[in-house]
Structure formats: C-alpha cells, structure tokens
N, CA, C and O of each residue as an XYZ file, in Angstrom:
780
protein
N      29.432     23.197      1.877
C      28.515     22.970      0.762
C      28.122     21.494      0.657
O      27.071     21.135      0.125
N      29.161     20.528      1.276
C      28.539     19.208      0.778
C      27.621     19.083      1.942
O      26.498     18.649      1.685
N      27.863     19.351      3.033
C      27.130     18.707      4.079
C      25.519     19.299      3.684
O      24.617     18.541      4.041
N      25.071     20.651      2.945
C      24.151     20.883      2.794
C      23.399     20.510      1.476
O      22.198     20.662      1.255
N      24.468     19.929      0.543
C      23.982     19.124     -0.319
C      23.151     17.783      0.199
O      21.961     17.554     -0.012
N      24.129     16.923      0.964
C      23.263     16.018      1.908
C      22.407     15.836      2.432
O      21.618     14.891      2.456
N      22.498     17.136      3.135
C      21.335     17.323      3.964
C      19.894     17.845      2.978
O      18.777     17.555      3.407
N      20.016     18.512      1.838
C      18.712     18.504      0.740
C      18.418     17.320      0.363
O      17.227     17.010      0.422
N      19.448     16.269     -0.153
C      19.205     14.971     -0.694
C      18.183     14.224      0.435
O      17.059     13.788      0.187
N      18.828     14.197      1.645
C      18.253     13.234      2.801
C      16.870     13.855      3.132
O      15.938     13.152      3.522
N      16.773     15.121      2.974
C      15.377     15.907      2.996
C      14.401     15.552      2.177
O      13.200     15.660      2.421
N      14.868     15.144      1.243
C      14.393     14.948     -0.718
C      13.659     13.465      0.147
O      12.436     13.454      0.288
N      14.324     12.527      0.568
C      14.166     11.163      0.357
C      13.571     11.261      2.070
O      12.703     10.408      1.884
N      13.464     11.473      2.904
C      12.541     12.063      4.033
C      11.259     12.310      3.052
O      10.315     11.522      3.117
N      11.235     13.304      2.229
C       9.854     13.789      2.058
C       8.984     12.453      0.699
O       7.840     12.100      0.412
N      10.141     12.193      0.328
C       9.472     10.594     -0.498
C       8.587      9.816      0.399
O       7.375      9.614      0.319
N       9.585      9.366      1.394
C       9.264      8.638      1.780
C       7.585      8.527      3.156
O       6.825      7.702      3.663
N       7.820      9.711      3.136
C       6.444     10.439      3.658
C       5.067     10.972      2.783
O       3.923     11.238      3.153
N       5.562     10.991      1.796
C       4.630     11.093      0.735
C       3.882      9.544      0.070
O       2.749      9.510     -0.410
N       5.056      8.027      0.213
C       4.436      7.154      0.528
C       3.571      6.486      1.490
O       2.791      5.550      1.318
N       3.851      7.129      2.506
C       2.604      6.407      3.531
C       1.438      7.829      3.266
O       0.347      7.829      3.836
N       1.816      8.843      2.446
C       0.754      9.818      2.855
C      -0.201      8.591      1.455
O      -1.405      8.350      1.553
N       0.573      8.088      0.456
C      -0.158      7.523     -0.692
C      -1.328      6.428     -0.337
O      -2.478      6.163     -0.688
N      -0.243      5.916      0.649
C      -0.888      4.473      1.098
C      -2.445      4.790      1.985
O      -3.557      4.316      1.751
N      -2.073      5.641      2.922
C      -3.008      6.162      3.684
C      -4.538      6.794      2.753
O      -5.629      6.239      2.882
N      -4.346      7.871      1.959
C      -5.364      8.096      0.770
C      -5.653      7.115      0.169
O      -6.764      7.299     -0.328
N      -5.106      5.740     -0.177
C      -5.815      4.407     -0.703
C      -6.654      3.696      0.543
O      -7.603      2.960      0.274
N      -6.300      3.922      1.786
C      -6.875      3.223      2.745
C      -8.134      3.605      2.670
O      -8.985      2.900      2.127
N      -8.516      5.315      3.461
C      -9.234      6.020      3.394
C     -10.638      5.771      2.613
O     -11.785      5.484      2.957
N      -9.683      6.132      0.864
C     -11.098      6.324     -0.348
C     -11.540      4.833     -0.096
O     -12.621      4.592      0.441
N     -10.703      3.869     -0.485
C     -11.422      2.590     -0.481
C     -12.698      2.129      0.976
O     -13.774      1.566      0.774
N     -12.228      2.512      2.193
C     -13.163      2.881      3.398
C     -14.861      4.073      3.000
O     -15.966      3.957      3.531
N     -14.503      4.919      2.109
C     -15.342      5.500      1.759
C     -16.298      4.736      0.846
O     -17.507      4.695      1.078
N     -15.672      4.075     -0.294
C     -16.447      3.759     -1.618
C     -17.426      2.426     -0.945
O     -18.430      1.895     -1.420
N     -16.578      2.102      0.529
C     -17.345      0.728      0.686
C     -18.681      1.354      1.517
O     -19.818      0.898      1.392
N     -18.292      2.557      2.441
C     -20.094      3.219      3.446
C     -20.938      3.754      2.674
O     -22.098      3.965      3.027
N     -20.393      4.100      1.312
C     -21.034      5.268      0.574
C     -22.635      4.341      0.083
O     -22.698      3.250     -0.485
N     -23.366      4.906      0.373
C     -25.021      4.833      0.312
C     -25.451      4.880     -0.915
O     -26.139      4.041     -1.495
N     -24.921      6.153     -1.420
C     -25.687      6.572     -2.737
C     -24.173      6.733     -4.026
O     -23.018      6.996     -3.691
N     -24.589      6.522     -5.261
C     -23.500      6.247     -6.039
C     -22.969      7.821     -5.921
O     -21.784      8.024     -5.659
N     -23.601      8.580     -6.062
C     -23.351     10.136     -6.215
C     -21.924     10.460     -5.322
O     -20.851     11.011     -5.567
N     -22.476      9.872     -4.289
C     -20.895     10.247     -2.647
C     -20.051      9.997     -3.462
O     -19.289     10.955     -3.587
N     -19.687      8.774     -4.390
C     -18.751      7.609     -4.204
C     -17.764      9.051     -5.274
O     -16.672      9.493     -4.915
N     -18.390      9.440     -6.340
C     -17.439     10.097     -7.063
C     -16.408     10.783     -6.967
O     -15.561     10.807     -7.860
N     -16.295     11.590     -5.636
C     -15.004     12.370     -5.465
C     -14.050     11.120     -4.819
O     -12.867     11.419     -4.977
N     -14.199      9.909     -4.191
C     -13.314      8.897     -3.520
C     -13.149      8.735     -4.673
O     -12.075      9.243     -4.993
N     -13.895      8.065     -5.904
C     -13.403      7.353     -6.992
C     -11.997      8.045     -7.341
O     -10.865      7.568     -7.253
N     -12.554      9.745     -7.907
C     -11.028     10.114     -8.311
C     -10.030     10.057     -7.589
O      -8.939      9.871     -8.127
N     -10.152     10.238     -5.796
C      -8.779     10.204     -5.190
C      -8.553      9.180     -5.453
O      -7.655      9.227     -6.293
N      -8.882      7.963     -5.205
C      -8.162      6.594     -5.705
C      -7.480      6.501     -6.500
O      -6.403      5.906     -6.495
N      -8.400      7.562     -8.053
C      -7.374      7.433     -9.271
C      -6.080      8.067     -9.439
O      -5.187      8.086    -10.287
N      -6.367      8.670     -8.099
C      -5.129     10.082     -8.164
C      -4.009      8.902     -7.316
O      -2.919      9.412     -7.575
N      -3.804      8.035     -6.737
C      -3.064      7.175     -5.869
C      -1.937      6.865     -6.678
O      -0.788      7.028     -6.266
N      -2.252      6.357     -7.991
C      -0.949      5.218     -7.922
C       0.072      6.723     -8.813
O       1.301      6.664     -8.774
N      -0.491      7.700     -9.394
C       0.660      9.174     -9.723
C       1.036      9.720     -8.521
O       1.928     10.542     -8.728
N       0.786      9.643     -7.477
C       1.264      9.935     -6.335
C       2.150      9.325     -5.751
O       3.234      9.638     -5.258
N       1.540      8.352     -5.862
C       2.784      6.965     -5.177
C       4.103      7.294     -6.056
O       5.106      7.701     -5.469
N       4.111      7.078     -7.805
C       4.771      7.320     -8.628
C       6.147      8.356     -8.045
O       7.360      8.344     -7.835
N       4.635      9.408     -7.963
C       6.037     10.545     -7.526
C       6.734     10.176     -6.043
O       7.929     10.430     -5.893
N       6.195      9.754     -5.282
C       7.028      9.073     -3.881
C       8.050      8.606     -4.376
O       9.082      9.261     -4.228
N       8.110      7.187     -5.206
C       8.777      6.358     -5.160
C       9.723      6.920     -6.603
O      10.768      6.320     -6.854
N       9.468      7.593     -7.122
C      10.901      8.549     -7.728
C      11.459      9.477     -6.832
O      12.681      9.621     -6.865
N      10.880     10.044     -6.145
C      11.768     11.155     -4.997
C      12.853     10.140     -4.032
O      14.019     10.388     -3.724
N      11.995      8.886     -3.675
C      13.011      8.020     -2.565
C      14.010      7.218     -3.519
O      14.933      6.716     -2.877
N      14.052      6.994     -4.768
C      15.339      6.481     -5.538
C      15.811      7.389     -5.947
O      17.016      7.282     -6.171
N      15.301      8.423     -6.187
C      16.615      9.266     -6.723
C      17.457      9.971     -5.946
O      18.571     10.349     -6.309
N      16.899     10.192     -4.733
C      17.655     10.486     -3.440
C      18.055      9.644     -2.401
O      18.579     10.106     -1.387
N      17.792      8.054     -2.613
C      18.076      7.193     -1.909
C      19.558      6.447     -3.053
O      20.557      5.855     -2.645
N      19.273      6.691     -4.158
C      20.879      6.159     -4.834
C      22.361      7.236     -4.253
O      23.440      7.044     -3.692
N      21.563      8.423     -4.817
C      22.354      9.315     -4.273
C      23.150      9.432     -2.840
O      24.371      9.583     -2.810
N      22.214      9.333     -1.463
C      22.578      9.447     -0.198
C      23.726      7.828     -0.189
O      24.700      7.707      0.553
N      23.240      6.739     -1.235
C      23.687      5.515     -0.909
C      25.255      5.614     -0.934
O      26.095      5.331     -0.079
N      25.394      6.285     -2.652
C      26.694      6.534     -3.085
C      27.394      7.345     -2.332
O      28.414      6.929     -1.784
N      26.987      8.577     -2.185
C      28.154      9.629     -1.115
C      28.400      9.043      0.260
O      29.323      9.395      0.996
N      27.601      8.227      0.511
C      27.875      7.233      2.163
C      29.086      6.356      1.779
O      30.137      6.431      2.416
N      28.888      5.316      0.468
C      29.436      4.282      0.004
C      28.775      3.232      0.523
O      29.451      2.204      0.484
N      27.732      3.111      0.983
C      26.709      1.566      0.524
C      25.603      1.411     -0.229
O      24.505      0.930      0.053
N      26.011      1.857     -1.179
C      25.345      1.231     -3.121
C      25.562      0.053     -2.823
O      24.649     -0.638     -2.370
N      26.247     -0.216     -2.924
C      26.706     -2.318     -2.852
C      26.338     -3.212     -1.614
O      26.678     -4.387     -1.472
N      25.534     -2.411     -0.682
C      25.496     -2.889      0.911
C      24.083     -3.432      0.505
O      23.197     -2.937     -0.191
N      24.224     -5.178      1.493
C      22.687     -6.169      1.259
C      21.630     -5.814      1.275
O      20.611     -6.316      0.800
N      21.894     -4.378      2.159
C      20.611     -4.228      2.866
C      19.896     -2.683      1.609
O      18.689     -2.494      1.456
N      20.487     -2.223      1.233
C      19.975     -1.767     -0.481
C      20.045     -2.373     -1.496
O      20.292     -1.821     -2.568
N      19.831     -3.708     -1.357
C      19.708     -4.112     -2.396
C      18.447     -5.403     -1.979
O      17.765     -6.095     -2.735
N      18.486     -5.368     -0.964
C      17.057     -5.942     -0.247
C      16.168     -5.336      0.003
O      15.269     -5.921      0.609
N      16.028     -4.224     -0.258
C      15.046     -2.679     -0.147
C      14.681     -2.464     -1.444
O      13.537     -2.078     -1.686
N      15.545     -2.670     -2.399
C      15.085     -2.104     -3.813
C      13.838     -3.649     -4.346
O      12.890     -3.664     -5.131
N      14.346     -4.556     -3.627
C      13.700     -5.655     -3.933
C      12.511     -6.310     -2.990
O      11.790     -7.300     -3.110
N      12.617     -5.554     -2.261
C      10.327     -5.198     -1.239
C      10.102     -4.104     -1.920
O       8.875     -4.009     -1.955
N      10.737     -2.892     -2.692
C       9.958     -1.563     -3.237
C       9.539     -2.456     -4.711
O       8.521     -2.103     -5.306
N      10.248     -3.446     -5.178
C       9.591     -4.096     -6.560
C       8.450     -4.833     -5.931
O       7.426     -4.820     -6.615
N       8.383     -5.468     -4.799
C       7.206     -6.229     -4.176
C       6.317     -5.495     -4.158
O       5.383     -5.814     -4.894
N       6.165     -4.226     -3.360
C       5.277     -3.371     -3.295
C       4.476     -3.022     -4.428
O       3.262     -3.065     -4.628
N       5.362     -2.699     -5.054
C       4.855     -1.702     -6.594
C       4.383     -2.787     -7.168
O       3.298     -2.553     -7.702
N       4.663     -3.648     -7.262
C       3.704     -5.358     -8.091
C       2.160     -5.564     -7.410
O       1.088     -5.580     -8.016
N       2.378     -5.704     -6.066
C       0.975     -5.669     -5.150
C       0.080     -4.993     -5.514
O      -1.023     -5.467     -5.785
N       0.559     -2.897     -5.655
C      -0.118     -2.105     -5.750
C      -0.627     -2.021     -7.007
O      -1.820     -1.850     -7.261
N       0.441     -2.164     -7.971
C      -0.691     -2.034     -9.531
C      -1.327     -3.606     -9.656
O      -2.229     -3.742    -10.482
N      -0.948     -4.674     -8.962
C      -1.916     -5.889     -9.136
C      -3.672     -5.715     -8.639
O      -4.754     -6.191     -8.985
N      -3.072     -4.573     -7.465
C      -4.671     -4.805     -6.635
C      -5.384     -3.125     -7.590
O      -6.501     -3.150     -8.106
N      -4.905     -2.449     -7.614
C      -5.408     -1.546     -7.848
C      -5.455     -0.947     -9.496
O      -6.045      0.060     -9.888
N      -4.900     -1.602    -10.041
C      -5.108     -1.061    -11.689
C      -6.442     -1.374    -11.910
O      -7.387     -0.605    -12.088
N      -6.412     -2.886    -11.874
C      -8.157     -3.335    -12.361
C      -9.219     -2.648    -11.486
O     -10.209     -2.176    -12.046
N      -9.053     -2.538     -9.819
C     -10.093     -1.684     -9.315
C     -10.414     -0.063     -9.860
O     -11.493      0.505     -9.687
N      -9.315      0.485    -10.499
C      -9.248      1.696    -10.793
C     -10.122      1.813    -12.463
O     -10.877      2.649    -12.959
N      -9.709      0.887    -12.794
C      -9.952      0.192    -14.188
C     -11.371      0.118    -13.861
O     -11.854      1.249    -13.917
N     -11.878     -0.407    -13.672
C     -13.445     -1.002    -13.200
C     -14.199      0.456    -12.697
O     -15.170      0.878    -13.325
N     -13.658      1.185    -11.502
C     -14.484      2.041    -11.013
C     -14.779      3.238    -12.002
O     -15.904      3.738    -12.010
N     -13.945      3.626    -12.700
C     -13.541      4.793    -13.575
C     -14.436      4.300    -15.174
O     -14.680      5.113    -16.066
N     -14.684      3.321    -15.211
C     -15.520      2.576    -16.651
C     -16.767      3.344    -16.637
O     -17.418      3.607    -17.648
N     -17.054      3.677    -15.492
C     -18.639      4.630    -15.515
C     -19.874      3.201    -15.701
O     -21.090      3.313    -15.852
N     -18.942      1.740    -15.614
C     -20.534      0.923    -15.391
C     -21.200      0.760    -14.118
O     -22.332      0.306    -13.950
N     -20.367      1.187    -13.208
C     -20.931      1.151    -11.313
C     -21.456      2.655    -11.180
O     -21.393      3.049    -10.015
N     -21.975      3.621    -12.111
C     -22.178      5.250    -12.045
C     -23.270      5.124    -10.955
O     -23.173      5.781     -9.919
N     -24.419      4.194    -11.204
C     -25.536      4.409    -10.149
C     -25.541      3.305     -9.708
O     -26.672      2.875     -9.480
N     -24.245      2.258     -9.353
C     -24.736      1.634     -8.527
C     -24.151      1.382     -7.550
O     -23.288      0.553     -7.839
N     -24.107      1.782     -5.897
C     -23.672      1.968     -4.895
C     -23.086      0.558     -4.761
O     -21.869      0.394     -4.666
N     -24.017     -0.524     -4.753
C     -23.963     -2.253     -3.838
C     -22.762     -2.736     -4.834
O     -22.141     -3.704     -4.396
N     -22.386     -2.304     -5.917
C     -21.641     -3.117     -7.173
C     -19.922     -2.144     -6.230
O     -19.113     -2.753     -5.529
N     -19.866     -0.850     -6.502
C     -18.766     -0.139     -5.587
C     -18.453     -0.689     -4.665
O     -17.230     -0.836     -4.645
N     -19.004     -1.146     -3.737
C     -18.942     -1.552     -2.729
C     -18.133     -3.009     -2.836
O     -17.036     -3.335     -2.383
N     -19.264     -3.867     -3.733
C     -18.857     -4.796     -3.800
C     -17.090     -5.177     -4.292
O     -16.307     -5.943     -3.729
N     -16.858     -4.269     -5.611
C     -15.542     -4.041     -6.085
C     -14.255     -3.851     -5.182
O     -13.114     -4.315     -5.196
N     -15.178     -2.676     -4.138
C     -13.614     -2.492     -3.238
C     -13.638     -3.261     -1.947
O     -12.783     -2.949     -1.118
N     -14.329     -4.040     -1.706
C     -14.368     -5.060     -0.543
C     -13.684     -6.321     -1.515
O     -13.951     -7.344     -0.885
N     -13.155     -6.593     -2.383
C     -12.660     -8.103     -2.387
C     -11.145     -8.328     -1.484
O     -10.216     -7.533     -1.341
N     -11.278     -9.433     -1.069
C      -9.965     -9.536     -0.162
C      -8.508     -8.956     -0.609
O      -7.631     -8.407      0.059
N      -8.597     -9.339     -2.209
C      -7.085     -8.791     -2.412
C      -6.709     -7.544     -2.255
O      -5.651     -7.197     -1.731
N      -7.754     -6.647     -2.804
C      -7.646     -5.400     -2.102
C      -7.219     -5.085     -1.005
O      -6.238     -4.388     -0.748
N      -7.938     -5.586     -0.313
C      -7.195     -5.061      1.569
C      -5.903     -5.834      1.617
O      -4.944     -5.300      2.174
N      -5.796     -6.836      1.178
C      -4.361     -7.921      1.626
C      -3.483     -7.003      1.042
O      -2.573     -6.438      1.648
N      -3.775     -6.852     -0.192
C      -2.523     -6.076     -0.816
C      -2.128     -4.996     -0.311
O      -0.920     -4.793     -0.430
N      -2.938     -3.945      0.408
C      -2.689     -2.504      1.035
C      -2.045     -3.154      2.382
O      -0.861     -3.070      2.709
N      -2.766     -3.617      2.875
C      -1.814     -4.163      4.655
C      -0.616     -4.889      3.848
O       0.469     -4.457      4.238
N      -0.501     -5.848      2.857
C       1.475     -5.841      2.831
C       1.869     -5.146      2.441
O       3.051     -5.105      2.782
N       1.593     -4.343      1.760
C       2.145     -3.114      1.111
C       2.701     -2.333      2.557
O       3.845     -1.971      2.829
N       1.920     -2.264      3.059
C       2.686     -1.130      4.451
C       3.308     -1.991      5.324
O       4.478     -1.682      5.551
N       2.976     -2.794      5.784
C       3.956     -3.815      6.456
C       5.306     -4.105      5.451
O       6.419     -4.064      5.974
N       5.205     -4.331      4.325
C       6.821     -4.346      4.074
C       7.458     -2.665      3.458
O       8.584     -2.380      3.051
N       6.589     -2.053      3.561
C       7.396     -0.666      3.314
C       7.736      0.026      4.760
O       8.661      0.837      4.810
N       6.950     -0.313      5.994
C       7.922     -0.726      7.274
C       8.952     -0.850      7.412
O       9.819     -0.069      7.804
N       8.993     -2.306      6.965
C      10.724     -3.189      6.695
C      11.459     -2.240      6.275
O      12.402     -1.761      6.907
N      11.101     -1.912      5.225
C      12.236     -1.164      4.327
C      12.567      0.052      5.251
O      13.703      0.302      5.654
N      11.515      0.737      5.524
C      12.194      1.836      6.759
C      13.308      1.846      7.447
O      14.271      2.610      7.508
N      12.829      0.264      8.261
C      13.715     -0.331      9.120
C      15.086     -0.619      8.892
O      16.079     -0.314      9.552
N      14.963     -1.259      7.845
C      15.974     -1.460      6.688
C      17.177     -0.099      6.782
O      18.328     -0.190      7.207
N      16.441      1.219      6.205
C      17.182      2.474      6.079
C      17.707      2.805      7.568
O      18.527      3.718      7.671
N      17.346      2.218      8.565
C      17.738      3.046      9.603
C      18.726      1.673     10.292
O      19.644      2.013     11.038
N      18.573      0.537     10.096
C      19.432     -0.595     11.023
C      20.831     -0.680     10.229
O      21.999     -0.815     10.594
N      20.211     -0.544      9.013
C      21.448     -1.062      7.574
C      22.048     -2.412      7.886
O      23.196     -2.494      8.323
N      21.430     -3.276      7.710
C      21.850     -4.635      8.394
C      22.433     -4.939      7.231
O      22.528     -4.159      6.283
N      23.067     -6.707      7.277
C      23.560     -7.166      6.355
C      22.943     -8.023      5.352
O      21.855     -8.410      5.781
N      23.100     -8.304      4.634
C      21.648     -8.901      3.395
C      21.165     -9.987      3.894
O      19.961    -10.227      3.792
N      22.168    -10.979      4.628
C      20.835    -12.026      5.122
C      20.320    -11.627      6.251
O      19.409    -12.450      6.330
N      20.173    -10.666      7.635
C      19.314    -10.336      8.188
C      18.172     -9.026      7.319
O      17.008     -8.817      7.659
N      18.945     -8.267      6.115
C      17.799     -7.708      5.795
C      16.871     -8.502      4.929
O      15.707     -8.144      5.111
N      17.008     -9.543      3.973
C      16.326    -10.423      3.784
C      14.986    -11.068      4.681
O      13.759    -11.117      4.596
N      16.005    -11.488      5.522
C      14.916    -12.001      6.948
C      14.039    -10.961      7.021
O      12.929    -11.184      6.538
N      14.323     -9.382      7.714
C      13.312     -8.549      7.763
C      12.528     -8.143      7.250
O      11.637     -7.596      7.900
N      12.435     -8.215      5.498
C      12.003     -7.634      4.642
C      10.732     -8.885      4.530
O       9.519     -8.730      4.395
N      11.596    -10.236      4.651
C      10.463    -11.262      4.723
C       9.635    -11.620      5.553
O       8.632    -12.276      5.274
N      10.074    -11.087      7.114
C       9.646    -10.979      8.549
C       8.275     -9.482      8.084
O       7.266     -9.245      8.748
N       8.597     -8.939      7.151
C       7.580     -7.514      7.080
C       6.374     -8.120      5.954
O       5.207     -7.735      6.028
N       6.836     -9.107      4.923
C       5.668     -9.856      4.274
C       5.086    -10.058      4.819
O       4.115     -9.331      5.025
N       5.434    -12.029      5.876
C       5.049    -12.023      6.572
C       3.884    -11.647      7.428
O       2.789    -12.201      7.328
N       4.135    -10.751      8.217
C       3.436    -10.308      9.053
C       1.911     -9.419      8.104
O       0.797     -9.152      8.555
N       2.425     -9.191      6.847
C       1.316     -8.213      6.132
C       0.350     -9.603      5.857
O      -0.746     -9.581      6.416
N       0.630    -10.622      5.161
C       0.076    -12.065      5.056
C      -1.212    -12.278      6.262
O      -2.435    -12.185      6.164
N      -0.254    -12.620      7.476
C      -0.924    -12.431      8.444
C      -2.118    -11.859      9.361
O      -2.878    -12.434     10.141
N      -2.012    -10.678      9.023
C      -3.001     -9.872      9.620
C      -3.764     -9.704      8.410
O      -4.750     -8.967      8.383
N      -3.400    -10.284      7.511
C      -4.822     -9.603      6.014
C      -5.538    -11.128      6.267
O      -6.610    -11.127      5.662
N      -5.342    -12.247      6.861
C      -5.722    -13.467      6.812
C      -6.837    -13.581      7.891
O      -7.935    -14.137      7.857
N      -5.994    -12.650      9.168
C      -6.984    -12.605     10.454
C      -7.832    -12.114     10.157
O      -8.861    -12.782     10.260
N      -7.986    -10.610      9.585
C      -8.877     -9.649      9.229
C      -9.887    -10.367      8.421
O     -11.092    -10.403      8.667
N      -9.109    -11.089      7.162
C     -10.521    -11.890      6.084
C     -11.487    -12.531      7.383
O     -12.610    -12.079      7.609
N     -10.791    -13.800      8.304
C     -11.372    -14.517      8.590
C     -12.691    -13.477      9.646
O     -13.918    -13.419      9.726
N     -11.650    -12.893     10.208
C     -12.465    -11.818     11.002
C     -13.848    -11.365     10.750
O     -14.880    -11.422     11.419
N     -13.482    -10.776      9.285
C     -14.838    -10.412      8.272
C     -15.384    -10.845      8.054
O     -16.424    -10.294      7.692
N     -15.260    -12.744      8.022
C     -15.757    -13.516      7.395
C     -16.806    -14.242      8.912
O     -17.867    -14.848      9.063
N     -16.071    -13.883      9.475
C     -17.395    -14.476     11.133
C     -18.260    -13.318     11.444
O     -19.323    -13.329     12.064
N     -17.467    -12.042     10.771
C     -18.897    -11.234     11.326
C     -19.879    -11.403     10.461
O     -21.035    -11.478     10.876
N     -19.583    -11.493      9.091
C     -20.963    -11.512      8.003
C     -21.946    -12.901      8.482
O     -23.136    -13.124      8.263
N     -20.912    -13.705      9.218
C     -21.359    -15.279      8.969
C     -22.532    -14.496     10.765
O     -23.700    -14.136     10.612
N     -22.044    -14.451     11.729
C     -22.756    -13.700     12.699
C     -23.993    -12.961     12.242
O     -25.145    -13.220     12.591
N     -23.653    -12.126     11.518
C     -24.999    -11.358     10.952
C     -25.974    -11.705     10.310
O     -27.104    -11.218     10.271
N     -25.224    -13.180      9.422
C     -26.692    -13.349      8.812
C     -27.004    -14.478     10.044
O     -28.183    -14.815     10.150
N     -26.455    -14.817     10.569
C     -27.078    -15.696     11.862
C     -28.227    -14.754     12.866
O     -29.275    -15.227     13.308
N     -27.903    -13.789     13.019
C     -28.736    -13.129     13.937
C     -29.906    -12.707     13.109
O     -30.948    -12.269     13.599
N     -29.662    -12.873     11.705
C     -31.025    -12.438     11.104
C     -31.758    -13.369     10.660
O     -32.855    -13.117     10.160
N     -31.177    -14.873     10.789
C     -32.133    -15.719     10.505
C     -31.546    -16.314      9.219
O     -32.401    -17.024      8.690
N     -30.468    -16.286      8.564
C     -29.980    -16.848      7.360
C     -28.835    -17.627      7.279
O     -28.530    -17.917      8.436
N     -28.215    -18.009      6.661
C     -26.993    -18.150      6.734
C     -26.078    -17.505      5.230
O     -26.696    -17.189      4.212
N     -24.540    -17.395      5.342
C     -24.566    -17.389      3.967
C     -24.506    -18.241      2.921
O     -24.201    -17.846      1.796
N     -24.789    -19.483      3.192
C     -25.266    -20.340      2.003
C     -26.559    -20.238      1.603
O     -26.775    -21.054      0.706
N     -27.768    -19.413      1.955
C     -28.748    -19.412      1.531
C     -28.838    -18.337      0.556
O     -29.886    -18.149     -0.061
C-alpha cells in the first residue's frame, strides 16, 4: 500500500509539473497569436486563453507542492538545499509571471483594444513580456533539474542561478535580435526608426 501511495503522489506531482510547461506553452502560443492577428475579431478567443493561464498555472503549481512536500517528507529531504532552492525559483517564477502578465491580462480584457488590432499587438510585444516567459522556463528547467540531481544547496543555488541566467540571456539576444530586424526593415524601406 505505501509503495502505491507513492507512486499516486509522484504521479500527482509528474502531472503538475507537466501541466506547468503545458501553462507556459499556452502563454507562449496566445501571446504569438495576439501579436499576427490582423483583425481585432481573431484576437478574442487568444485573449481568453491568456486569461485562462495564470488559473492554470495556479492549479500546476498546487498539484507540484502538495505532492512535492509530501514525496519530500516520506523520502526525508524536506530539509535538503536543494528543496529549499526550488521552492525559492518557484517564488521567482510566480513573481515574473503575475509581474508580466497581470497588467497584460488587465489591459487586454478592459475591452479598450476591442477594435484595435496595432494597440494588441503592440501590448503583447513589449520586451518584458517575452523576457519574463523565456526565464520563467529556463528556471523552471533548473528546478526540474534540481528534482532529479538533488544536489546540495550551494550547487543547487548555482543551478537555479545558472537557469536565470541563461533566461536573462537569450531574452537579451532575442530583444537585440528584434531590435536589428525592425532597425533592417525600416532600412530597406527607406526610414529609419528615429524618423
């Protein structure tokens, strides 16, 4: 009986934790949509999945603590660095995600962007948006990593900061990235963007 108690718990916190990247992934997605969408009309069914994101996430990230305290205790590392360096990138995360996305959710859902496609667009293209979704998955990575190495708190530290890091990084390349193609485009059309 216990081993199949375990084995539901570890199932429980398996399916959390898959239900977070399924979260993260549906924020990638709608926000990819709200930015091609042409006409305001498209944008409405992305709007709501977006709104549907952060109760989803919600429920992720209660399925992976309440089955991640649990699996911690019947193991006996509750007290081990490396859960307690995990609980502290899942507070990083969850800060990122309602930083970047309350006010976008806030804003899109106001009904003042209803007919206007270029303003949507404009909303879900600001950098923090994307920065915040790429660290968000780059350090919920870590934490993966984290669950499966079980290191000791100053290498999970390192990793968890090695998984910032790297989210920092590639949201910096990507801006600049974005930022030479627009600068390219209006070059090929004859402008620049200071004009």
């Amino acid at each position: 009986m216990y081993m199949t108690m375990r084995s539901m718990v570890l199932f429980v916190h398996v399916i959390g934790i898959l239900a977070l990247f399924v979260a993260l992934t549906m924020e990638w997605l709608t926000i990819n949509l709200l930015q091609a969408a042409e006409r305001p009309g498209l944008s409405k069914p992305a709007i709501s999945a977006l709104a549907a994101v952060p109760r989803f996430t919600a429920v992720a990230v209660l399925l992976i603590l309440t089955s991640g305290i649990q699996l911690a205790s019947q193991v006996g590392v509750l007290r081990s660095g490396w859960v307690g360096v995990s609980f502290g990138a899942m507070v990083i995360v969850a800060l990122l995600g309602v930083a970047a996305l309350r006010p976008l959710i806030r804003t899109l859902t106001s009904g003042r962007f209803e007919n206007d496609a270029a303003a949507i667009r404009r909303e879900t293209s600001r950098s923090f948006v994307r920065a915040s979704l790429r660290i968000r998955i780059s350090v919920a990575l870590a934490i993966v990593y984290l669950m499966i190495a079980k290191p000791d708190a100053v290498d999970a530290a390192a990793i968890a900061g090695l998984g910032l890091v790297v989210g920092i990084l590639i949201s910096l390349f990507r801006q600049r990235d974005r930022v030479e193609g627009v600068n390219d485009g209006m070059a090929a059309a004859g402008g620049s963007r200071w004009s």
